[in-house]
N, CA, C and O atoms as a Tripos MOL2 file, in Angstrom:
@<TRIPOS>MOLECULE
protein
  292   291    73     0     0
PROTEIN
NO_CHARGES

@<TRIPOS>ATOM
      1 N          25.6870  -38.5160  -22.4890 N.3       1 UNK1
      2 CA         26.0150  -37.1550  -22.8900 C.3       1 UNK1
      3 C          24.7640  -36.4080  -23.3500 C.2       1 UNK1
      4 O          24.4740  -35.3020  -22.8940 O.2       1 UNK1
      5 N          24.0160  -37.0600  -24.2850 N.am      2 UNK2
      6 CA         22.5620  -36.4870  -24.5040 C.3       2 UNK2
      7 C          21.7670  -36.2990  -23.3630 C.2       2 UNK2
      8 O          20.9080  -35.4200  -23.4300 O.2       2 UNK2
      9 N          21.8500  -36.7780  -22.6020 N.am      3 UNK3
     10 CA         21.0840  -36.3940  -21.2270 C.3       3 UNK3
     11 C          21.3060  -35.7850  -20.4550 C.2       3 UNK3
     12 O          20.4350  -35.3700  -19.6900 O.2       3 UNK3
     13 N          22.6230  -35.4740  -20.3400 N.am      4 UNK4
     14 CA         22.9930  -34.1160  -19.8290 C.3       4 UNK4
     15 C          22.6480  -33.2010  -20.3350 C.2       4 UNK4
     16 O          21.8720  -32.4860  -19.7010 O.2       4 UNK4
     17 N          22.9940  -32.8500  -21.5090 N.am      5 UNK5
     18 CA         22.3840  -31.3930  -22.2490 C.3       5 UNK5
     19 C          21.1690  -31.4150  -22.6940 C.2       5 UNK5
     20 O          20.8380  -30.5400  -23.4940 O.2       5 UNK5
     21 N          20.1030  -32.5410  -22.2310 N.am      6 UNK6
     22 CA         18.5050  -32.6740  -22.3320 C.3       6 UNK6
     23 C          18.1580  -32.1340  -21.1550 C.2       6 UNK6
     24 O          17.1840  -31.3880  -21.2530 O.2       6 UNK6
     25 N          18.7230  -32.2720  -19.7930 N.am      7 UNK7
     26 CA         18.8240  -32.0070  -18.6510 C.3       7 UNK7
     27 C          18.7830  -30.1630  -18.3430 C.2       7 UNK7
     28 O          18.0120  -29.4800  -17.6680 O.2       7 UNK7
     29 N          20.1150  -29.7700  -19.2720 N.am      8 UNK8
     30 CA         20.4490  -28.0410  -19.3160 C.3       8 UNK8
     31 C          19.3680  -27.3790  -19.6840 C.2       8 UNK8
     32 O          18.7940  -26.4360  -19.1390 O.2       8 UNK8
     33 N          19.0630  -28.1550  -20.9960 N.am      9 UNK9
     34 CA         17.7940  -27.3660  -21.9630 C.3       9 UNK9
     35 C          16.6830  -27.2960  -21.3730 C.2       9 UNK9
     36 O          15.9240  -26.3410  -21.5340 O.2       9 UNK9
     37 N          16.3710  -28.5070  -20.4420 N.am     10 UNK10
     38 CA         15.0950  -28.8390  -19.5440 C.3      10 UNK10
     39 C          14.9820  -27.4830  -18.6450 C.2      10 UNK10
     40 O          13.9330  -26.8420  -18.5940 O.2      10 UNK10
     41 N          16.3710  -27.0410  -17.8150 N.am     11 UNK11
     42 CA         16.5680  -26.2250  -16.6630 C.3      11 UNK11
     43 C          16.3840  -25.0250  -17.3460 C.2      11 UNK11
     44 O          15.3940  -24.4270  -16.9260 O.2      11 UNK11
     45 N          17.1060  -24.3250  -18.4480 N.am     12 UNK12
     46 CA         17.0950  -23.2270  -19.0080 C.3      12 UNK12
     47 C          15.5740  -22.6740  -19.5630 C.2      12 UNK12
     48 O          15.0330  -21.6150  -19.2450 O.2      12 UNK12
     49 N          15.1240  -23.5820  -20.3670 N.am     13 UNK13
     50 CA         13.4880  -23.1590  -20.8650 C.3      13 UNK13
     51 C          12.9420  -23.1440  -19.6430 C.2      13 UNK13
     52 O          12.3060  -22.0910  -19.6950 O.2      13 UNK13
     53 N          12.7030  -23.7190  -18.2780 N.am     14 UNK14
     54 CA         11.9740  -23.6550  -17.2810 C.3      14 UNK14
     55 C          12.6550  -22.6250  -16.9290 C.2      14 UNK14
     56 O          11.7150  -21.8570  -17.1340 O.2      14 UNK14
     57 N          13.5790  -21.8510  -16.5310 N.am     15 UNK15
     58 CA         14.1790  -21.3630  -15.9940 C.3      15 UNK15
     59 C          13.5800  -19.6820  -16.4100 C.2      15 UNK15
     60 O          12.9810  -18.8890  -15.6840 O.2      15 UNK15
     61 N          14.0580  -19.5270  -18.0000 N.am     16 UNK16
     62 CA         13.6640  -18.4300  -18.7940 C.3      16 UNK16
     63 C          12.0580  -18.3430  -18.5880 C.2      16 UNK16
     64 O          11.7080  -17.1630  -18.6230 O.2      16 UNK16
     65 N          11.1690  -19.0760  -18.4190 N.am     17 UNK17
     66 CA          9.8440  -18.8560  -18.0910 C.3      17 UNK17
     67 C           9.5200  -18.8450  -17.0920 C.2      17 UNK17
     68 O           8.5590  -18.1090  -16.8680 O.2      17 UNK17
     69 N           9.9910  -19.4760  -16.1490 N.am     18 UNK18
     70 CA          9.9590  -19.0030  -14.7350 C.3      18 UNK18
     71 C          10.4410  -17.0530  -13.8520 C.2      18 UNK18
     72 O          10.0770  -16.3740  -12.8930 O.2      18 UNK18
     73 N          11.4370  -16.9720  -15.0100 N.am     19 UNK19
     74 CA         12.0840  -15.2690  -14.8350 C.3      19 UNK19
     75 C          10.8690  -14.0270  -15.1860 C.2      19 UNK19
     76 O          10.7320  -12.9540  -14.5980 O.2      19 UNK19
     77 N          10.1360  -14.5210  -16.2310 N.am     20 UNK20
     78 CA          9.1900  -13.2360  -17.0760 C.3      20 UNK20
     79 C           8.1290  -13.8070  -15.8210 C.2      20 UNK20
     80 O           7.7570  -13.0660  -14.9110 O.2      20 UNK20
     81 N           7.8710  -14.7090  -15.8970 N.am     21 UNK21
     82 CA          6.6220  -14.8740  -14.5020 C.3      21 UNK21
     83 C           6.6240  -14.3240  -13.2070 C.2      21 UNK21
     84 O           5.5960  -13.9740  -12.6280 O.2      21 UNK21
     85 N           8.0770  -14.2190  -12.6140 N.am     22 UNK22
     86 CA          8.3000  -13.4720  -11.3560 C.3      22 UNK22
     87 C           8.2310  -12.4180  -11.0490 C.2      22 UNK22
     88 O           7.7880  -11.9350  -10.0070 O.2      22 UNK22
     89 N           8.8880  -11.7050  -12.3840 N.am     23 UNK23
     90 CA          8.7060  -10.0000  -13.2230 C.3      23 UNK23
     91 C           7.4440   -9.7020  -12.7600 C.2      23 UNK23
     92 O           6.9200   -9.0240  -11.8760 O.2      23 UNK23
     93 N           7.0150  -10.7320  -14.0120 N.am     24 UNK24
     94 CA          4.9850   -9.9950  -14.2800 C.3      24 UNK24
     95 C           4.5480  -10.0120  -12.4000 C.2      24 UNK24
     96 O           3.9350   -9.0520  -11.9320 O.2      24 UNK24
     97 N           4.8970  -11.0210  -11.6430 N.am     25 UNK25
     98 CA          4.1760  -11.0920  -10.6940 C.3      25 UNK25
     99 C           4.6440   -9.9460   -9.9500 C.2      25 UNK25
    100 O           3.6960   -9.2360   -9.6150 O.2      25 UNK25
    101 N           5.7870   -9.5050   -9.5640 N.am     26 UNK26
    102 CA          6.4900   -8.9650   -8.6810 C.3      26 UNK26
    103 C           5.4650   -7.2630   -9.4190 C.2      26 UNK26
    104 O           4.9250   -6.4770   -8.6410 O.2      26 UNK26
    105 N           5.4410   -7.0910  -10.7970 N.am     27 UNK27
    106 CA          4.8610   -5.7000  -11.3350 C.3      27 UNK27
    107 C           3.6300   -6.0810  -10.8260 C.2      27 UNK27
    108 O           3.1550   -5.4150   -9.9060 O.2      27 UNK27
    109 N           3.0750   -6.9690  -11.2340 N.am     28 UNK28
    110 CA          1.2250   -7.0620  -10.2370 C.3      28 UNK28
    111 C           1.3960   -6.9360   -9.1880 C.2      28 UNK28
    112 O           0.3570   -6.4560   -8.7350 O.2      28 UNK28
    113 N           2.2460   -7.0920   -8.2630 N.am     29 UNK29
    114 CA          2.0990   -6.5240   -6.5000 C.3      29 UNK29
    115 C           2.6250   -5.4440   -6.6040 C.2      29 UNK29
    116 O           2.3790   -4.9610   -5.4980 O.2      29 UNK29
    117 N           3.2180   -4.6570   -7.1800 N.am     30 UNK30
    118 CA          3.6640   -3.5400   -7.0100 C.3      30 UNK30
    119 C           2.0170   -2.2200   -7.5280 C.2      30 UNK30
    120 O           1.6630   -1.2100   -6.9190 O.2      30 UNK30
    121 N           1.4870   -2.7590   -8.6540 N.am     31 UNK31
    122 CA          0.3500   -1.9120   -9.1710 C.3      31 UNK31
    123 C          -0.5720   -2.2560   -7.9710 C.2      31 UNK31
    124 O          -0.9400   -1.2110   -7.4360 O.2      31 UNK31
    125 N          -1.0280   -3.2670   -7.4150 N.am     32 UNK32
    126 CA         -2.0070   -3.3900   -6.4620 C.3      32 UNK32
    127 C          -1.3350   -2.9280   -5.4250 C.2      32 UNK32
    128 O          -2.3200   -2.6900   -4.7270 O.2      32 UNK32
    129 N          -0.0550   -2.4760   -4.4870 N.am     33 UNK33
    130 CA          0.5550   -1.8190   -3.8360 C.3      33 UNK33
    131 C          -0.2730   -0.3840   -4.2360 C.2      33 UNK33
    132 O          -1.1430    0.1340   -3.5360 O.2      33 UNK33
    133 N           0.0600   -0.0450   -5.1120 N.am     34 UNK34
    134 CA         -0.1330    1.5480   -5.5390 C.3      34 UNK34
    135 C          -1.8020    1.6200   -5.6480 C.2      34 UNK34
    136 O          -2.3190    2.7030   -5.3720 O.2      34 UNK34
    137 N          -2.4520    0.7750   -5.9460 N.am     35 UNK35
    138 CA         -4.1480    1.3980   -6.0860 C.3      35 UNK35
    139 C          -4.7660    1.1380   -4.4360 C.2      35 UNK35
    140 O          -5.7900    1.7340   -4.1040 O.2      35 UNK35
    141 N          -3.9630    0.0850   -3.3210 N.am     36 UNK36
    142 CA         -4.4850    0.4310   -1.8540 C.3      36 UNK36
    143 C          -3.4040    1.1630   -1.6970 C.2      36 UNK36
    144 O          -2.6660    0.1970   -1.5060 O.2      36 UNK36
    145 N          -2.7530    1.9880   -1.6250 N.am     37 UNK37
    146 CA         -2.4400    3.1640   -1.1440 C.3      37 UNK37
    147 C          -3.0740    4.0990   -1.6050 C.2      37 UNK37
    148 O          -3.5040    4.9740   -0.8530 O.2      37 UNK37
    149 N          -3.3080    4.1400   -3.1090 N.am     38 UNK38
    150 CA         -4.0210    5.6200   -3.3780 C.3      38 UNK38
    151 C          -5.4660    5.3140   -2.7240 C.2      38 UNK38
    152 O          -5.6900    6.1900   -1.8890 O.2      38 UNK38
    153 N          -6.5890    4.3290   -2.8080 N.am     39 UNK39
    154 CA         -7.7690    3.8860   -1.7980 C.3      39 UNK39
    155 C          -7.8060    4.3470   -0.7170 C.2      39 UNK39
    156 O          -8.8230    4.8000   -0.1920 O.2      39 UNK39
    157 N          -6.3550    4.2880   -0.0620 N.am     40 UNK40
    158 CA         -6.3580    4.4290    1.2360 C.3      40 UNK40
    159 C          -5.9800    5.5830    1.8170 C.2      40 UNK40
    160 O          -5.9610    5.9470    2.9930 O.2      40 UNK40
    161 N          -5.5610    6.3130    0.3890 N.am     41 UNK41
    162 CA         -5.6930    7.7610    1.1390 C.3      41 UNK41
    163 C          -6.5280    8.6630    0.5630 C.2      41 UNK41
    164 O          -6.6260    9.8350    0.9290 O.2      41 UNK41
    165 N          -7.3940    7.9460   -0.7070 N.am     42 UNK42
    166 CA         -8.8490    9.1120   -0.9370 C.3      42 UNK42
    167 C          -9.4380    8.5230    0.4480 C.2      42 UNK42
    168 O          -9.4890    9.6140    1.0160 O.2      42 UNK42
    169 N          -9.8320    7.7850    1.2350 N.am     43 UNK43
    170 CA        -10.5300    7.6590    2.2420 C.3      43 UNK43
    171 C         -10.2130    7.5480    3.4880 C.2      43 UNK43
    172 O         -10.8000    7.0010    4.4220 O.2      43 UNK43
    173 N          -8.9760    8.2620    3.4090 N.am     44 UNK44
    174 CA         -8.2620    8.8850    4.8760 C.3      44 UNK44
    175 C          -8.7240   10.7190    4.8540 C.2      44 UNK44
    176 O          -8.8630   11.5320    5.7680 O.2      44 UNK44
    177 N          -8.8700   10.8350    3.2210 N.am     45 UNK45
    178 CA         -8.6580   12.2750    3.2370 C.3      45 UNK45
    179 C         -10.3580   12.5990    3.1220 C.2      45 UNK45
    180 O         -10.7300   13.6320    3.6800 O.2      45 UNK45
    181 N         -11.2970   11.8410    2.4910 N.am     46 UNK46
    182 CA        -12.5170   11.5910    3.0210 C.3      46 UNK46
    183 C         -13.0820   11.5550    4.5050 C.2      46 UNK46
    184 O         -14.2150   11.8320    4.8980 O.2      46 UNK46
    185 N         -11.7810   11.0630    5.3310 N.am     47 UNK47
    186 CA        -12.6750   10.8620    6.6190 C.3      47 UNK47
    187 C         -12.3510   12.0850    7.1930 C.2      47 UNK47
    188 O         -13.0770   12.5170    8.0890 O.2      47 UNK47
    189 N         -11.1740   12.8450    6.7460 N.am     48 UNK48
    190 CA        -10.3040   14.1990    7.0260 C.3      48 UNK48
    191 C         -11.3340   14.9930    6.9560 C.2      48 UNK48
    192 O         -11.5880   15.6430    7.9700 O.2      48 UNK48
    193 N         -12.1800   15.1560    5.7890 N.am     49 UNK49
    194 CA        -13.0710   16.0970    5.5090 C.3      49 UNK49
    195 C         -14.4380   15.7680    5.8900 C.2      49 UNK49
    196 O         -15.5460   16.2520    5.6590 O.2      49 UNK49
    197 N         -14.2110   15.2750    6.2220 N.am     50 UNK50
    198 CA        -16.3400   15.0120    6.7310 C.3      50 UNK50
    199 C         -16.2800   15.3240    8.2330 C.2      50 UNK50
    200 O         -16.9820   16.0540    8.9320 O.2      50 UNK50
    201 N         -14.9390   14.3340    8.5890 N.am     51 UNK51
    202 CA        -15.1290   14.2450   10.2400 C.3      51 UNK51
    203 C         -14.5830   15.7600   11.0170 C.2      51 UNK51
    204 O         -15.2260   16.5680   11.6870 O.2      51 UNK51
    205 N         -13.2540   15.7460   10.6480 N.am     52 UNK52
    206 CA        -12.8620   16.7940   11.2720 C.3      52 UNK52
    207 C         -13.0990   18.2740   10.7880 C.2      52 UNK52
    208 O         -13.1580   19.2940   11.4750 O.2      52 UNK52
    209 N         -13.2260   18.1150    9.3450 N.am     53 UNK53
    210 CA        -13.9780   19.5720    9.0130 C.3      53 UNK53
    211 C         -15.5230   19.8340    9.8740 C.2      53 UNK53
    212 O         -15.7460   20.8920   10.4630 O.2      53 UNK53
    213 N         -16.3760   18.8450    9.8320 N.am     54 UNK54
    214 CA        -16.9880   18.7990   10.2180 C.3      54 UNK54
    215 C         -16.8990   19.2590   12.2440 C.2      54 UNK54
    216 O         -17.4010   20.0510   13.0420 O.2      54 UNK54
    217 N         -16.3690   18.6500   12.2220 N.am     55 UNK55
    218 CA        -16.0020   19.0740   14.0790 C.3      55 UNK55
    219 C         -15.7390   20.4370   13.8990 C.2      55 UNK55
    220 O         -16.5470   21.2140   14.4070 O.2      55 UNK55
    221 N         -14.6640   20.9530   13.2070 N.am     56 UNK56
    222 CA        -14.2940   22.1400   13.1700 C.3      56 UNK56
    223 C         -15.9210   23.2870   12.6460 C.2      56 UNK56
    224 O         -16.5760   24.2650   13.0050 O.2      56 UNK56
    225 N         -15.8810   22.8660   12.2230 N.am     57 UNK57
    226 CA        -17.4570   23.7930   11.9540 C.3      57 UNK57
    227 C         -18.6320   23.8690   13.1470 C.2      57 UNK57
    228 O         -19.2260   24.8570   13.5790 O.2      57 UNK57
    229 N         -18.7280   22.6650   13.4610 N.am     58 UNK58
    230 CA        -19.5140   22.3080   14.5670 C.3      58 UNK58
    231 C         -19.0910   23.0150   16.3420 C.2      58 UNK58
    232 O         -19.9240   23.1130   17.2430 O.2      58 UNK58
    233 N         -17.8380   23.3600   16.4380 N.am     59 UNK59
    234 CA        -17.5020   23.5580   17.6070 C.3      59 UNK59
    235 C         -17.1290   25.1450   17.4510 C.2      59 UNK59
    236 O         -17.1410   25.7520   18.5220 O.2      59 UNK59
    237 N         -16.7850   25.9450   16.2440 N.am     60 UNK60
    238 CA        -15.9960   27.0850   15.8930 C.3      60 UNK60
    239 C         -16.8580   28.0240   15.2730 C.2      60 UNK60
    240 O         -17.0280   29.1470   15.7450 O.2      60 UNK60
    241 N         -17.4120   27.6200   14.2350 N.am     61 UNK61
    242 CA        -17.9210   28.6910   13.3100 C.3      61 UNK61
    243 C         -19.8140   28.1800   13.5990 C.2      61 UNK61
    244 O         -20.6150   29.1020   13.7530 O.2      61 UNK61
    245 N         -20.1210   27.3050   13.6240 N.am     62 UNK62
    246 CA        -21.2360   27.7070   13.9120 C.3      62 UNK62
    247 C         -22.1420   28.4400   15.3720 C.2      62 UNK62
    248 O         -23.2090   29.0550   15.3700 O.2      62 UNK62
    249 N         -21.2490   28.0890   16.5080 N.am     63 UNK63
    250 CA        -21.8710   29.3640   16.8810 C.3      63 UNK63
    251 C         -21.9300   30.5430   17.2650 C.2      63 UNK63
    252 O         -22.5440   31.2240   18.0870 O.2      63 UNK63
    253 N         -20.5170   30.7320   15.8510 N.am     64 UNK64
    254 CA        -20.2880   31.9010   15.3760 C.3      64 UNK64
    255 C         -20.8980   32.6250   14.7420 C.2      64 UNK64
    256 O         -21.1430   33.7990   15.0190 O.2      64 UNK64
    257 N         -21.3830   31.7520   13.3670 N.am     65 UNK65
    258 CA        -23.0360   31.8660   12.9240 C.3      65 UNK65
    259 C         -24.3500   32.1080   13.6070 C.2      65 UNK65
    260 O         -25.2860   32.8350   13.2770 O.2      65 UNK65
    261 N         -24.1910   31.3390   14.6120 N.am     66 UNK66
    262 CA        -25.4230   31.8460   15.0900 C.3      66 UNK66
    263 C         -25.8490   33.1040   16.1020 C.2      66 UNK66
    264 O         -26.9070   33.7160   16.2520 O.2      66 UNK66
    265 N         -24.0940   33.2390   16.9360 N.am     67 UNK67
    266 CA        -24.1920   34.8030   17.6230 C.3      67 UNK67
    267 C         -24.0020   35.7510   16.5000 C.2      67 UNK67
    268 O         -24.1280   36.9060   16.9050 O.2      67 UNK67
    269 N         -23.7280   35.6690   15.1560 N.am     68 UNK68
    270 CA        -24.1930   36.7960   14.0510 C.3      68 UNK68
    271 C         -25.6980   36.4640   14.0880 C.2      68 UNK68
    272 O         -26.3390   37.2400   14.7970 O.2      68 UNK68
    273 N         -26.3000   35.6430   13.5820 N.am     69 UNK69
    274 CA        -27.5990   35.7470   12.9600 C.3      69 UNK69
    275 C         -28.4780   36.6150   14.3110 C.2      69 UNK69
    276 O         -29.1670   37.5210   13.8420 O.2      69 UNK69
    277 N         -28.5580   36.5220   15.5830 N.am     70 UNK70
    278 CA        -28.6360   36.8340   16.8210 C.3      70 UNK70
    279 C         -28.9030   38.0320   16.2500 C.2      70 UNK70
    280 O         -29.9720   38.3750   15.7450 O.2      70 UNK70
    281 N         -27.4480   38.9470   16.3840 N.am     71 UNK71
    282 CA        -26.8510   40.0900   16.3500 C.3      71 UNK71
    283 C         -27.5110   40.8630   15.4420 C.2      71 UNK71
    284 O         -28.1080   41.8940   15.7510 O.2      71 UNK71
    285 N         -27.4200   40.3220   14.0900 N.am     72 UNK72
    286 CA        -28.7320   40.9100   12.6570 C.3      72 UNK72
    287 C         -29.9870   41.1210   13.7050 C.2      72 UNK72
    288 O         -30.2860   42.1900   14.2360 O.2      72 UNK72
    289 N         -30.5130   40.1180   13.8440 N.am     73 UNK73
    290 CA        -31.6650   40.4770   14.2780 C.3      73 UNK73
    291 C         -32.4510   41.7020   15.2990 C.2      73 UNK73
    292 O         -33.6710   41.6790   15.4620 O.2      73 UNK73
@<TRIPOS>BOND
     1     1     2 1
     2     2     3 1
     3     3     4 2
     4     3     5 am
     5     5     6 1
     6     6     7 1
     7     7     8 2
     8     7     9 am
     9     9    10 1
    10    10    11 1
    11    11    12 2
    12    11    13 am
    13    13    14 1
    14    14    15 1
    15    15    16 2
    16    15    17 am
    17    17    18 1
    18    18    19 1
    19    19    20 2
    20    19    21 am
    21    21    22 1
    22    22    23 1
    23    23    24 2
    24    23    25 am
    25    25    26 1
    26    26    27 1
    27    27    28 2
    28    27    29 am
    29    29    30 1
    30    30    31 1
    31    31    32 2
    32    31    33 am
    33    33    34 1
    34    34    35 1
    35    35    36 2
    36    35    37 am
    37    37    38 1
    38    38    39 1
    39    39    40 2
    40    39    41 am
    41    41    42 1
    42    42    43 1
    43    43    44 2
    44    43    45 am
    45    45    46 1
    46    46    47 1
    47    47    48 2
    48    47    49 am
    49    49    50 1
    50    50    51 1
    51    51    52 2
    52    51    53 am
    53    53    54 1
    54    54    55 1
    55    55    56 2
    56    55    57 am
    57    57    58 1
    58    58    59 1
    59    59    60 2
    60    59    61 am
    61    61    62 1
    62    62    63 1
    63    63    64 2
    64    63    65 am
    65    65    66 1
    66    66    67 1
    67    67    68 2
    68    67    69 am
    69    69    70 1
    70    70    71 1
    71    71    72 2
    72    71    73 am
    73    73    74 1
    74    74    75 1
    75    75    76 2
    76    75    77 am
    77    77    78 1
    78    78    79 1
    79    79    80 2
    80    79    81 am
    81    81    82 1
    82    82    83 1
    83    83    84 2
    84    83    85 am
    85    85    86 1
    86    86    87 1
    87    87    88 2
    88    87    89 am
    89    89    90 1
    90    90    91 1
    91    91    92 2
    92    91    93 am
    93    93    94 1
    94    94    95 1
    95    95    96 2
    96    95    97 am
    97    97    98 1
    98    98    99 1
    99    99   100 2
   100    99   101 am
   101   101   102 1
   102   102   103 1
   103   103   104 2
   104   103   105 am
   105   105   106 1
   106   106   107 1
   107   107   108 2
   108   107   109 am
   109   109   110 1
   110   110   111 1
   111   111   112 2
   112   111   113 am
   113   113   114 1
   114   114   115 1
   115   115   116 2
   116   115   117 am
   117   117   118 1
   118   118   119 1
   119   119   120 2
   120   119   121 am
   121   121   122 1
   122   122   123 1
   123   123   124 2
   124   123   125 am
   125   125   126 1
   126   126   127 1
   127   127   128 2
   128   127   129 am
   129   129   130 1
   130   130   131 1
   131   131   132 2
   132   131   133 am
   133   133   134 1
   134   134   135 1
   135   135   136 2
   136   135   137 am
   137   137   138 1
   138   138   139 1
   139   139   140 2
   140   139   141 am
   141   141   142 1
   142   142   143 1
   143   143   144 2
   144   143   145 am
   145   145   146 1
   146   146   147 1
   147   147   148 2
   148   147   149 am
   149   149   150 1
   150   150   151 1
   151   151   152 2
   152   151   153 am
   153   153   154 1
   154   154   155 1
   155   155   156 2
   156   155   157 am
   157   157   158 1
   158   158   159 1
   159   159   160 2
   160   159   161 am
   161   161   162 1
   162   162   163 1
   163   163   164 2
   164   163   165 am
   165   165   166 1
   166   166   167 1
   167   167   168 2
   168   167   169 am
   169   169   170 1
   170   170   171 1
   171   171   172 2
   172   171   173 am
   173   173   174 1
   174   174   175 1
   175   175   176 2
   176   175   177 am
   177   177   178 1
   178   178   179 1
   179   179   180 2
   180   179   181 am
   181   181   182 1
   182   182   183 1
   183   183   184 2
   184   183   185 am
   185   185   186 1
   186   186   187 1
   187   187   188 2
   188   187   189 am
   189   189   190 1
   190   190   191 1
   191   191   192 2
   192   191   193 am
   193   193   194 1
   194   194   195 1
   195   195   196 2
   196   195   197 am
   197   197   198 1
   198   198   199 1
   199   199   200 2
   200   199   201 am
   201   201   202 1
   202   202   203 1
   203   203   204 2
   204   203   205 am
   205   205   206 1
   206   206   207 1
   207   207   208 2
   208   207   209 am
   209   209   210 1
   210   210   211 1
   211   211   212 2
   212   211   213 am
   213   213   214 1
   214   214   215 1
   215   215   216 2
   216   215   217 am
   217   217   218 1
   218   218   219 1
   219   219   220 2
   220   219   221 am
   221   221   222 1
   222   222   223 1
   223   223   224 2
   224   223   225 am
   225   225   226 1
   226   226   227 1
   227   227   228 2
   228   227   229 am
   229   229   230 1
   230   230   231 1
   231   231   232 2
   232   231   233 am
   233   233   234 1
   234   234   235 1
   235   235   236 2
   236   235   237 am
   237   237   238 1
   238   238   239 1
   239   239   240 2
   240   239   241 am
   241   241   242 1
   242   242   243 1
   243   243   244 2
   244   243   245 am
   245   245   246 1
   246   246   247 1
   247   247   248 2
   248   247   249 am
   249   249   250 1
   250   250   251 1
   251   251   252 2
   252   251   253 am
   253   253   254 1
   254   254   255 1
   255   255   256 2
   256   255   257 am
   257   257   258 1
   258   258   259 1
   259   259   260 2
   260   259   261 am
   261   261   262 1
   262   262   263 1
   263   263   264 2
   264   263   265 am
   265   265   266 1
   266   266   267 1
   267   267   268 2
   268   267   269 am
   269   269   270 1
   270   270   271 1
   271   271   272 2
   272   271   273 am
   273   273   274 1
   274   274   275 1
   275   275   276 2
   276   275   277 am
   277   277   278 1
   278   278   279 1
   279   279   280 2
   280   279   281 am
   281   281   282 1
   282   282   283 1
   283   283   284 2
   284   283   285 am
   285   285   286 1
   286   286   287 1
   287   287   288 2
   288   287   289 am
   289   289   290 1
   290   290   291 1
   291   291   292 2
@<TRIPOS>SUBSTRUCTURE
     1 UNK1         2 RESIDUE 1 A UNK
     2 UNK2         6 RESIDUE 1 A UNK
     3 UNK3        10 RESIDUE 1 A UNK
     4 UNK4        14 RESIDUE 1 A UNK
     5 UNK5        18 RESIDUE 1 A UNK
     6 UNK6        22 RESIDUE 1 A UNK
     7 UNK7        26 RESIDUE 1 A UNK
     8 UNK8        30 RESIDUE 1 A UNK
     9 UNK9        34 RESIDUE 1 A UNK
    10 UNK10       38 RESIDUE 1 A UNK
    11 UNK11       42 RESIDUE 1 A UNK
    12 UNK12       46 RESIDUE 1 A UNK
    13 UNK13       50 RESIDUE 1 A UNK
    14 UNK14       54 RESIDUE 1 A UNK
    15 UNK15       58 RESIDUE 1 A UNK
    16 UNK16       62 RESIDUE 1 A UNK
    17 UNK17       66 RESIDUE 1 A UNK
    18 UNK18       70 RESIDUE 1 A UNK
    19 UNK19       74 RESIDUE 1 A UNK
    20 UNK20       78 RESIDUE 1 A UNK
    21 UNK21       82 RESIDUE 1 A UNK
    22 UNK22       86 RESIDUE 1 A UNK
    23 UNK23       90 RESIDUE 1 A UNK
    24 UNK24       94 RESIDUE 1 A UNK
    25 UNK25       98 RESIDUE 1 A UNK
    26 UNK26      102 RESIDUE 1 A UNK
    27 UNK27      106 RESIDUE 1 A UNK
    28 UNK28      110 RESIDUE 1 A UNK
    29 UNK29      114 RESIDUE 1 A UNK
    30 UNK30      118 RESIDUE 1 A UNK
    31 UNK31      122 RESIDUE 1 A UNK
    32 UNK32      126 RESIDUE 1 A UNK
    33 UNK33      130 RESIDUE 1 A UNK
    34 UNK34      134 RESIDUE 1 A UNK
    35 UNK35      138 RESIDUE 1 A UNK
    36 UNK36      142 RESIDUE 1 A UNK
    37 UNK37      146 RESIDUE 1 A UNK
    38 UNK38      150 RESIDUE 1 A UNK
    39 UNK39      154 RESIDUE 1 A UNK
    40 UNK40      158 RESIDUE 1 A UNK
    41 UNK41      162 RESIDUE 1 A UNK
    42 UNK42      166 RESIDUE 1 A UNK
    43 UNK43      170 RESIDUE 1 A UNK
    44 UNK44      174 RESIDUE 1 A UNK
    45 UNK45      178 RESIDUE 1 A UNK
    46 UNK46      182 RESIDUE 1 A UNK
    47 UNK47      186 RESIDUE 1 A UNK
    48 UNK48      190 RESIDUE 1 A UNK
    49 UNK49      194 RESIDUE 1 A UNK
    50 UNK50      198 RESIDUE 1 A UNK
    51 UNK51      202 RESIDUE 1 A UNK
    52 UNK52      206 RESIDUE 1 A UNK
    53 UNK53      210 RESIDUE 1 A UNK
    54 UNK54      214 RESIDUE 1 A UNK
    55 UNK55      218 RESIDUE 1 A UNK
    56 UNK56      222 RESIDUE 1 A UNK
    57 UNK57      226 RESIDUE 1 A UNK
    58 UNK58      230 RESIDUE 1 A UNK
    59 UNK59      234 RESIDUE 1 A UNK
    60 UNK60      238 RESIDUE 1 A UNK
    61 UNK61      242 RESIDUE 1 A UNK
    62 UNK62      246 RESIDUE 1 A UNK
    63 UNK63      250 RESIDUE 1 A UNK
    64 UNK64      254 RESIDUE 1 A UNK
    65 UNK65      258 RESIDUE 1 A UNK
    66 UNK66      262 RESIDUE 1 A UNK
    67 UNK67      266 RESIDUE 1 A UNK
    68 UNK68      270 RESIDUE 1 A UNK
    69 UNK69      274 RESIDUE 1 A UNK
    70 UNK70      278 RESIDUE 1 A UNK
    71 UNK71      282 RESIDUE 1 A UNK
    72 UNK72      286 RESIDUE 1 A UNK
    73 UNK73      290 RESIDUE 1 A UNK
C-alpha cells in the first residue's frame, strides 16, 4: 500500500515539474518566434528600401534629374 502512494507522489511531483517546464519552453519558442519575425521583416523592409527604392530612382527620377539639370543649363 505504501508503494503505491510512493508511486502517485513519485508521478505527481514529476509531473507538476514537468508542466511549468513545457510552459516556460513552449513561451521561449513563442518569444524567439516573435524576434525572427520581427528580424525578418526589418530586413525584408531593408532590402525594400535600398533595392527597389533604389531601382525606382535609378530608372525614373534620375534621368529626370538629369533632363532638368540639362534644361537649367
Amino acid at each position: 500500500m505504501i508503494k503505491g502512494k510512493l508511486d502517485v507522489f513519485i508521478f505527481t511531483r514529476s509531473f507538476s515539474s514537468v508542466v511549468p517546464a513545457f510552459y516556460i519552453h513552449l513561451l521561449h519558442s513563442y518569444i524567439g518566434l516573435f524576434f525572427i519575425i520581427f528580424e525578418l521583416q526589418t530586413s525584408l523592409e531593408r532590402w525594400w528600401h535600398f533595392h527597389v527604392h533604389g531601382l525606382v530612382f535609378d530608372l525614373f527620377l534620375e534621368p529626370f534629374l538629369h533632363k532638368r539639370d540639362i534644361a537649367e543649363q
